[in-house]
C-alpha positions as CSV (number, residue, x, y, z in Angstrom):
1,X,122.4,1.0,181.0
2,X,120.5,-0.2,184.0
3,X,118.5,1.5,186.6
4,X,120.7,2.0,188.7
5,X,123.2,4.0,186.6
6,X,120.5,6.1,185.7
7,X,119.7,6.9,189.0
8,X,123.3,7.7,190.0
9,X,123.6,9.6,186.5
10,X,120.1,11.8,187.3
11,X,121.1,12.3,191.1
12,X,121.8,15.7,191.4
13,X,125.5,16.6,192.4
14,X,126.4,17.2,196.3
15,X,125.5,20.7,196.9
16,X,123.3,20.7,194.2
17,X,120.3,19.2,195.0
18,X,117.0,21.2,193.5
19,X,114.5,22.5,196.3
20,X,110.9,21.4,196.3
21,X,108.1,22.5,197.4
22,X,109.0,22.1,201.4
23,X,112.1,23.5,200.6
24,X,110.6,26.4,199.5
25,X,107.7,26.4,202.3
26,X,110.6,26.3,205.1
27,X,112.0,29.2,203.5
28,X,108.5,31.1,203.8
29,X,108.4,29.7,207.5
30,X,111.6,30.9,208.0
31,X,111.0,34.6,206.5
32,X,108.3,34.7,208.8
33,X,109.7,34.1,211.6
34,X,112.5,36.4,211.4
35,X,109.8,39.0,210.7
36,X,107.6,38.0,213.4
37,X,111.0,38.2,215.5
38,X,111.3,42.0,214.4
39,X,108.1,43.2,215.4
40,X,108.5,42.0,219.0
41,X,108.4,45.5,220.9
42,X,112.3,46.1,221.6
43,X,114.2,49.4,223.1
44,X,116.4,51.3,221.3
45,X,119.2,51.5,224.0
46,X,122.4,52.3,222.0
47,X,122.1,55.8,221.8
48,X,121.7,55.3,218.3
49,X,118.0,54.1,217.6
50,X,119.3,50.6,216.8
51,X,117.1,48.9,219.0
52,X,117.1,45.4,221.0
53,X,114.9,42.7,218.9
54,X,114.8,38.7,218.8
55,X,116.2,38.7,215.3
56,X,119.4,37.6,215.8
57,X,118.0,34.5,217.7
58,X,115.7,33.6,214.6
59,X,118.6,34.4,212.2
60,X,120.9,32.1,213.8
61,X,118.2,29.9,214.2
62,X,117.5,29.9,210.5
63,X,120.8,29.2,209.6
64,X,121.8,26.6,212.1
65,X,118.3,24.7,211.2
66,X,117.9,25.5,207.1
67,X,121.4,25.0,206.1
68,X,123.6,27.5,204.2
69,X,121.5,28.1,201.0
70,X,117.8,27.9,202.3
71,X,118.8,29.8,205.5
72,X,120.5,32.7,203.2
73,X,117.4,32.5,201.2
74,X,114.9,32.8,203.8
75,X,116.4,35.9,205.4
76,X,117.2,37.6,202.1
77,X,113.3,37.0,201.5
78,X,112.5,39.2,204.5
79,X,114.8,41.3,203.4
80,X,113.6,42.1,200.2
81,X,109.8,42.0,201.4
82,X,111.1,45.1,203.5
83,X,112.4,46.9,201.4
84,X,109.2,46.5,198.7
85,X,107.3,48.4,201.6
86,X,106.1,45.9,204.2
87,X,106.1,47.0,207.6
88,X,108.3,43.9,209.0
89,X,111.5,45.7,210.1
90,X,111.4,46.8,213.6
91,X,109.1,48.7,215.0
92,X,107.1,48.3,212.0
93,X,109.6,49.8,209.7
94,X,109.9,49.7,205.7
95,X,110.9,50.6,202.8
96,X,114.9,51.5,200.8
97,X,114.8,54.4,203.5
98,X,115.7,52.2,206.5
99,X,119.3,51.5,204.1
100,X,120.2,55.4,205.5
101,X,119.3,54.7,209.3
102,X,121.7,53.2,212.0
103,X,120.5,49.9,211.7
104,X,121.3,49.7,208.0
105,X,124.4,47.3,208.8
106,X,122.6,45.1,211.1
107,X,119.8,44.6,208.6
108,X,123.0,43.4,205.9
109,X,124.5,41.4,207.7
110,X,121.6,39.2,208.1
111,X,121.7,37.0,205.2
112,X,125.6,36.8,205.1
113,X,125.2,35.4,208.4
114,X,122.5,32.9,208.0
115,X,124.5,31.7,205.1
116,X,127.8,31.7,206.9
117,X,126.2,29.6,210.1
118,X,124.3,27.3,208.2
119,X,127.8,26.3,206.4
120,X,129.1,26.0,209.4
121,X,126.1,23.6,211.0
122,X,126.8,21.5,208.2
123,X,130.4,21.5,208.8
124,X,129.3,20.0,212.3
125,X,127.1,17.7,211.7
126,X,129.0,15.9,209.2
127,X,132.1,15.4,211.5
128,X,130.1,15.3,215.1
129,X,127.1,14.3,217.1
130,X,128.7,15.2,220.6
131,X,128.2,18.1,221.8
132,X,126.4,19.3,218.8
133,X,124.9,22.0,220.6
134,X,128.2,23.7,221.9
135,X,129.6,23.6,218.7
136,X,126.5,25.1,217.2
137,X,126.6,28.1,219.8
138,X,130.1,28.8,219.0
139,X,129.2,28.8,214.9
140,X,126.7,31.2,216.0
141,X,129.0,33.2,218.3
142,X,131.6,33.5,216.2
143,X,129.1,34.6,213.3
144,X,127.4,37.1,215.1
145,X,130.4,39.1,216.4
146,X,132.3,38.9,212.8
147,X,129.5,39.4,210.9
148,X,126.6,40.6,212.1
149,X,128.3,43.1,215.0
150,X,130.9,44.1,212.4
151,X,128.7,45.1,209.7
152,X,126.6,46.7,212.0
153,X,128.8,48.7,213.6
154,X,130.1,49.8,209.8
155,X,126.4,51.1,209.4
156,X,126.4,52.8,212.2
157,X,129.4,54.9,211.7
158,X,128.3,55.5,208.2
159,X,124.8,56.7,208.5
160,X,125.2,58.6,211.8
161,X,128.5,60.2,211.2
162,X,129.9,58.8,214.4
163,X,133.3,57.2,214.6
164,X,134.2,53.7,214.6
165,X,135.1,54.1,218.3
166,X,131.2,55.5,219.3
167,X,130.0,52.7,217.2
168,X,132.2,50.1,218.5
169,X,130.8,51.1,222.1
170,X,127.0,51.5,221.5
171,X,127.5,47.9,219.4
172,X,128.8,46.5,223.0
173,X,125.2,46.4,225.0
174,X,123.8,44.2,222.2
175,X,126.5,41.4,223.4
176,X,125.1,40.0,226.5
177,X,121.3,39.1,224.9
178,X,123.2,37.9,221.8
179,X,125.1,35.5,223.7
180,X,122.0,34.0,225.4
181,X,120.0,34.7,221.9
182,X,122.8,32.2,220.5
183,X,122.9,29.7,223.3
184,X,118.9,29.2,222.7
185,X,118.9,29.2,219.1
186,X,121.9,26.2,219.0
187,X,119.9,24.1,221.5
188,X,116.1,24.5,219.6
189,X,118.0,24.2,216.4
190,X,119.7,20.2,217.9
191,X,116.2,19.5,218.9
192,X,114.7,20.6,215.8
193,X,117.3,18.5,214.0
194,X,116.4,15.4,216.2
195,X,112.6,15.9,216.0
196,X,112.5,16.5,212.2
197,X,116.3,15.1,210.4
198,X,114.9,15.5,207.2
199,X,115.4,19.2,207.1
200,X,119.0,19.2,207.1
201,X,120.4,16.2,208.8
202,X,119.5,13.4,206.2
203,X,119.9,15.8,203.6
204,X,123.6,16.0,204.7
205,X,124.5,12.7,204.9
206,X,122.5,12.1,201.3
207,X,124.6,14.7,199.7
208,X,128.2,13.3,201.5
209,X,127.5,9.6,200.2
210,X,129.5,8.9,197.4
211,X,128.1,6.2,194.8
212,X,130.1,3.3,194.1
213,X,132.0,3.1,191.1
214,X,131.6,0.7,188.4
């Protein structure tokens, strides 16, 4: 066998490609930064006690920069760090109790959505490089209001005993800064992707080449 079948034969499948070590370092950056995104002083304006934060912008972000796998990971790793007890959930909340407050669903939705956006950032940067940054505030628009808006609306209604209705309308002020929260995170995401391809661009177009048959 030569060395070049043995290459192709120990190249990991597309979509299955092992993460290293800066694989797993962007995930800790990323964790990070969504804390560091929660503990920027917000108001609770809702009427529930959710209140305004910059995590959906560093959510998206994650997504729309890591990918689908290493953006779900990094969020889920704030997640979990949370819930052991560290104070990185807003206004320095922690702990399984904030699973029984109003901001339960939000805090969900999270990871699903990191995952979802990052799926779809690869979807767009395999078939375009116009535009890149509309499509990537529409992946993250789109994301946010089935995802991260639905489930958090859910949360809502279940933990405060309001109906869907009252939690439909105090979701609705959180849509204005989510729309400019998106529209930043899709254009430092193209320039993070032009400034440093390796994270996920490259790695696309690695995974997507097919090797020539014998």
């Amino acid at each position: 066998m030569s060395n070049t079948d043995t290459a192709v034969k120990n190249t990991p499948a597309s979509g299955r490609r092992r993460w290293n070590a800066t694989d797993l370092g962007l995930i800790a950056v990323f964790a990070a930064l969504v804390a560091g995104a929660a503990l920027v002083p917000g108001l609770a304006v809702n009427g529930f006690g959710v209140p305004i934060t910059f995590q959906t912008l560093a959510v998206m972000l994650t997504g729309l920069v890591l990918g689908p796998g290493r953006g779900f990971a990094a969020v889920a790793l704030y997640i979990v760090l949370g819930l052991a007890g560290l104070p990185i959930f807003s206004q320095g909340r922690s702990g399984l109790g904030i699973l029984a407050g109003p901001s339960a669903g939000y805090i969900i939705a999270f990871p699903i959505a990191a995952g979802i956006v990052g799926w779809l950032a690869t979807v767009v940067i395999r078939r375009t490089v116009k535009a890149r940054a509309l499509w990537f505030f529409i992946s993250a628009a789109v994301t946010s209001a089935l995802v991260v808006h639905s489930l958090g609306i859910a949360g809502i209604a279940l933990n405060t005993k309001a109906t869907l209705e009252q939690a439909f309308l105090s979701d609705l002020v959180f849509y204005p800064g989510d729309m400019v929260k998106n529209i930043l995170a899709a254009i430092i995401a193209v320039a993070l992707h032009r400034a440093f391809p390796d994270i996920l661009v490259r790695r696309i177009r690695r995974s997507t080449a097919q090797p020539a048959k014998a």
